[in-house]
C-alpha positions in Angstrom: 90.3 140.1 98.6 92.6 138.4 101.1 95.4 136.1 99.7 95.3 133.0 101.9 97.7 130.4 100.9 97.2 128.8 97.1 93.7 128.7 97.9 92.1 132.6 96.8 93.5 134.5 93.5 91.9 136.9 91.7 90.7 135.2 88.0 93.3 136.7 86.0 95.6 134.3 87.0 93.7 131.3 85.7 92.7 133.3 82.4 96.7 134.2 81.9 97.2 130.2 81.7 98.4 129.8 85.3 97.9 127.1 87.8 96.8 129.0 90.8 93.7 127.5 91.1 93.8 124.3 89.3 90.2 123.7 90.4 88.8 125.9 87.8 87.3 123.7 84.4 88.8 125.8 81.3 86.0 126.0 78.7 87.8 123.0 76.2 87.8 120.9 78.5 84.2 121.6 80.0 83.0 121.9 76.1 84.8 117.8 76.4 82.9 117.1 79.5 79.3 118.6 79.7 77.9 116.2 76.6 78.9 113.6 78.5 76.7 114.7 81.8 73.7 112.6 82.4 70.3 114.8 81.9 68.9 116.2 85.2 66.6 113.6 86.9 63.0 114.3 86.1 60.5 115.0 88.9 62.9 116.5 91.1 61.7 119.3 93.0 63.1 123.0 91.9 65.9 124.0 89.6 69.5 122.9 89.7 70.8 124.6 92.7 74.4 124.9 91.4 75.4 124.3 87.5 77.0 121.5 86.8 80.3 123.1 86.2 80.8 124.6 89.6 79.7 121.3 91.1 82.5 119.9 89.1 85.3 122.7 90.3 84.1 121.9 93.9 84.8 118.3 93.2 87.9 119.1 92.2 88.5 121.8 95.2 87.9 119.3 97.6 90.2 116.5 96.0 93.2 119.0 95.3 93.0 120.4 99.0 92.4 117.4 99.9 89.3 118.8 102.5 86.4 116.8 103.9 83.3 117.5 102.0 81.6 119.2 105.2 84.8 121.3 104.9 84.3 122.6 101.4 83.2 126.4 102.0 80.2 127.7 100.6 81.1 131.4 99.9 83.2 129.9 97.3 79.9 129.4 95.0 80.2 125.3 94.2 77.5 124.6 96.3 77.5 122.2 99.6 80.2 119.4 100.0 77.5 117.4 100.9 75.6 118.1 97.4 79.2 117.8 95.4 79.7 114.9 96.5 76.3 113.0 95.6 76.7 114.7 92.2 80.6 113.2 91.7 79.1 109.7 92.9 75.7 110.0 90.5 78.2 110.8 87.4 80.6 108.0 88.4 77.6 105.8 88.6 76.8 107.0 84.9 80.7 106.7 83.6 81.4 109.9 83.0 84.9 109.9 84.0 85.5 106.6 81.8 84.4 108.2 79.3 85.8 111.4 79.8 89.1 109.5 80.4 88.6 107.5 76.4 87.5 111.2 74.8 90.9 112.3 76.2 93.4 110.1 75.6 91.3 110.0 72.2 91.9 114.4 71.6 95.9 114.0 72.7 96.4 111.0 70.6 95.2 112.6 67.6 97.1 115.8 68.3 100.1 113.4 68.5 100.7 114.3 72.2 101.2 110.8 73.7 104.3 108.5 74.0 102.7 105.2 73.5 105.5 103.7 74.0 105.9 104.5 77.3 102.7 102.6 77.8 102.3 99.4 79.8 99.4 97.3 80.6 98.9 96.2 84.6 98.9 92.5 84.7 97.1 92.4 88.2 93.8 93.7 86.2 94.5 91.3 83.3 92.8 87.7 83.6 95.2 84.7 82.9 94.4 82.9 80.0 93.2 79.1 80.3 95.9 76.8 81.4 98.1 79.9 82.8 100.2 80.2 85.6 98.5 82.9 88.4 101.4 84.3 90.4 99.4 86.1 92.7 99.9 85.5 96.4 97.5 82.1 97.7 96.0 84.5 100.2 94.9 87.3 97.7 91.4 86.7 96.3 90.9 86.4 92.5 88.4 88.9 91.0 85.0 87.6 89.7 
């Protein structure tokens, strides 16, 4: 196999811990993520034409290369671009990531791994409280 860039290593590199192809889901963290998958739609025609988990490492070849979907080459097994991408938009859609994103923070706080401390809230996304000052810009539109 041709080495081309940071883009094709053989898998030994990602089972020896290192972050050659950071595109490839580890099994903890899939075991984290594929409860979290909405079913398969019924009364689609034929089976799943890629599992889920290489949809999900073409999702995350695409972002980390930052490549157009059309771009994202099909010899490397994660199905079309075209196909990854309605799969990352159907499991936004169903808050995956959200929740993905609470399970988490929820696994590194109980292993003692985060700094809360270091934590901050954004004000922009916080609503001001009745009879508060906004000091947002008169031009900038207030959220819903």
């Amino acid at each position: 196999m041709a080495l081309i860039g940071r883009d094709w290593c053989d898998d030994s590199a990602v089972r020896d811990g290192m972050a050659i192809r950071p595109w490839i889901v580890e099994d903890d963290l899939w075991a984290l993520m594929e409860p979290l998958l909405p079913p398969w739609p019924e009364g689609l025609p034929g089976p799943r034409p890629v599992p889920d988990r290489l949809f999900l490492q073409g999702i995350l070849f695409v972002l980390y290369n930052d490549v157009a979907w059309q771009l994202l080459p099909l010899e490397l097994g994660f199905g079309s671009g075209q196909t990854c991408w309605q799969r990352l938009e159907r499991w936004q859609k169903a808050g995956v990531f959200d929740q993905l994103h609470r399970v988490l923070l929820a696994e590194l706080n109980a292993a003692g791994e985060l700094d809360w401390s270091r934590a901050c809230v954004d004000g922009f996304h916080v609503r001001v409280k009745k009879g508060g000052a906004d000091t947002r810009h008169k031009n900038e539109e207030l959220p819903a």
